[in-house]
C-alpha positions in Angstrom: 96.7 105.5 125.9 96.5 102.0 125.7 95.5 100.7 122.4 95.0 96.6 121.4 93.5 94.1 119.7 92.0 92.1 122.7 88.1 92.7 124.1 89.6 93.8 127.1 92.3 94.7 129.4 93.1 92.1 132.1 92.8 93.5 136.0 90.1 96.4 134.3 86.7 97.3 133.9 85.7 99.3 130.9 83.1 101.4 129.9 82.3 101.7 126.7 82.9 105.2 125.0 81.8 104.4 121.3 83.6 103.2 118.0 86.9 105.5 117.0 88.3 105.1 113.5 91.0 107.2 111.7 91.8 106.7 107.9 93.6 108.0 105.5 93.4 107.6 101.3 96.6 107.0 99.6 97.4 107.0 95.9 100.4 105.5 93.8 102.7 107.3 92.8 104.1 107.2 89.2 107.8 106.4 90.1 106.6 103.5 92.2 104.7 102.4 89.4 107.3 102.3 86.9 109.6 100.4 89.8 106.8 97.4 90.2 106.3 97.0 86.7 109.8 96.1 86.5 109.6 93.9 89.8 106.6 92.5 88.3 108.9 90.9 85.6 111.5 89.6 87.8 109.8 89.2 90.8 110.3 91.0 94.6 109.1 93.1 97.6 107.6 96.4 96.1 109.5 98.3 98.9 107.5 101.4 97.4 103.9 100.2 98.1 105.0 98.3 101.4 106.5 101.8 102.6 103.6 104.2 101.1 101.2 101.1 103.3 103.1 101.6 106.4 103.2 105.2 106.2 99.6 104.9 105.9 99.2 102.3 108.7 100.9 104.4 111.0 98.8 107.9 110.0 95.1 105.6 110.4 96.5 104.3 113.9 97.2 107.8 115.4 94.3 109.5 114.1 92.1 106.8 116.1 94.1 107.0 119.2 93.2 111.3 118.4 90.1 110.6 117.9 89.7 108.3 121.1 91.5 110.9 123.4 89.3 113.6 121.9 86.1 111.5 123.3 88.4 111.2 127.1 89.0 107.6 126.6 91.9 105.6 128.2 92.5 102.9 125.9 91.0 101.3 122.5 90.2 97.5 122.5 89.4 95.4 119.9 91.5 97.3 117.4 91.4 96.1 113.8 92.9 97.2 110.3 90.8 97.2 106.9 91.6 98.6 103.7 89.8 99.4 100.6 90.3 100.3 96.8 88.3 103.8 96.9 89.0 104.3 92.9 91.5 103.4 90.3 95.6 103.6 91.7 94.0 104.9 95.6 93.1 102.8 98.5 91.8 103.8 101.9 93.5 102.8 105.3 91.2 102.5 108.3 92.0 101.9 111.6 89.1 101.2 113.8 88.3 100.0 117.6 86.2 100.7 120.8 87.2 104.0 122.9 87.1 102.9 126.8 87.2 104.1 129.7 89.3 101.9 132.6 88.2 101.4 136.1 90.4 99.4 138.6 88.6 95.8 139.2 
């Protein structure tokens, strides 16, 4: 599966499948939170968050490429990341693009 962020793939036709998306909600956990309090005092990467965010990242990304291989697509284009606060101490992940199917040009 090819999967990126640009309209197209260079030497390809596509034909448009539809939109794929996978997401996933994640919430803080109280032993992070106590750790970026304390880096919020003297400052620093909140390796915590920036792994739970990763973690997350990675979990939205291959539940679109699921999603796109469910619908017999070849690649995603025009891939793009967006998150959101969904309620207090959780935020959704979404990973969204176009499912495509390749023809030789």
């Amino acid at each position: 599966m090819i999967v990126t962020t640009t309209n197209g793939i260079d030497g390809k036709e596509t034909e448009i499948i539809g939109v794929v998306f996978g997401n996933t909600v994640r919430a803080k956990h109280i032993g992070s939170d106590i750790a970026a309090g304390l880096k919020n005092i003297v400052g620093g990467e909140l390796k915590g968050y920036s792994d739970m965010l990763t973690q997350a990242r990675k979990e939205a990304y291959e539940r679109m490429v699921e999603n796109a291989e469910k619908l017999g697509a070849d690649a995603v284009v025009n891939v793009r990341f967006t998150t959101s606060q969904t309620m207090a101490g959780a935020a959704e992940l979404l990973a969204y693009g176009t499912a495509v199917r390749l023809k030789s040009i």
